[in-house]
N, C-alpha and C positions, 0 to 999 in steps of 0.2 A: 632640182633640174632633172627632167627626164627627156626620154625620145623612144620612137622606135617606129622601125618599118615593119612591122610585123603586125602594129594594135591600129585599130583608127583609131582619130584622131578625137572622137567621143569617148572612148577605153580609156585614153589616156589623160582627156580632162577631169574624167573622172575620179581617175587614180588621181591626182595631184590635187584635187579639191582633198580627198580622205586624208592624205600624207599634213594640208595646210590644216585640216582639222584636229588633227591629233597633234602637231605643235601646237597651235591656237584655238582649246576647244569651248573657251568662254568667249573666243573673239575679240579680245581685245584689245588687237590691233589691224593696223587698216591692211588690207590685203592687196599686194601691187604684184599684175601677172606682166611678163614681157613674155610678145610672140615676135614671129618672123613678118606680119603683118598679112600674112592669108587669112582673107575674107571667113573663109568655113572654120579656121581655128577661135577667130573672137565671136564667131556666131557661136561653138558649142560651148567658148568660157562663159556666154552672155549666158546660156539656154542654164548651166548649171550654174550660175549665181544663180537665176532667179529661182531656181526648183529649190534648192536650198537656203535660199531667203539671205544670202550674202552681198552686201554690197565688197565692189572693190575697185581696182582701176589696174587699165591694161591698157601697154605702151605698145607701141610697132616698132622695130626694126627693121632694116631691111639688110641682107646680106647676099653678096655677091653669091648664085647659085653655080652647082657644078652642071655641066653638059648634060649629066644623067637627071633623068627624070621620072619621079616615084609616083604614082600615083597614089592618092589620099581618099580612102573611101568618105562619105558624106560624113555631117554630122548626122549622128539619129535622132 
């Protein structure tokens, strides 16, 4: 599990694709990502399974947001 306001939010799917590879680097097992259910986060999971030829499956949650509000640069 990671976060950060500091990386976009492509930084950071990427990072966590390298982290699910070095656990799992023959693959094999199925890979299940949970997000907060924003549109641009399962867009840049989608963009990096396919670059790297990874099938997997990713769930939505949704959680009560605070007042403040971060803005998330795109994915790239």
């Amino acid at each position: 599990m990671d976060a950060s306001l500091e990386h976009c939010t492509a930084t950071m799917v990427t990072t966590l694709f390298d982290q699910a590879e070095r656990r799992d680097p023959e693959r094999l097992r199925h890979w299940n990502v949970l997000v907060d259910g924003a549109n641009h986060q399962l867009e840049c999971l989608a963009q990096e399974a396919a670059r790297r030829g990874v099938s997997m499956t990713s769930s939505s949650i949704s959680f009560m947001r605070s007042n403040r509000h971060y803005p998330t640069p795109p994915c790239q």
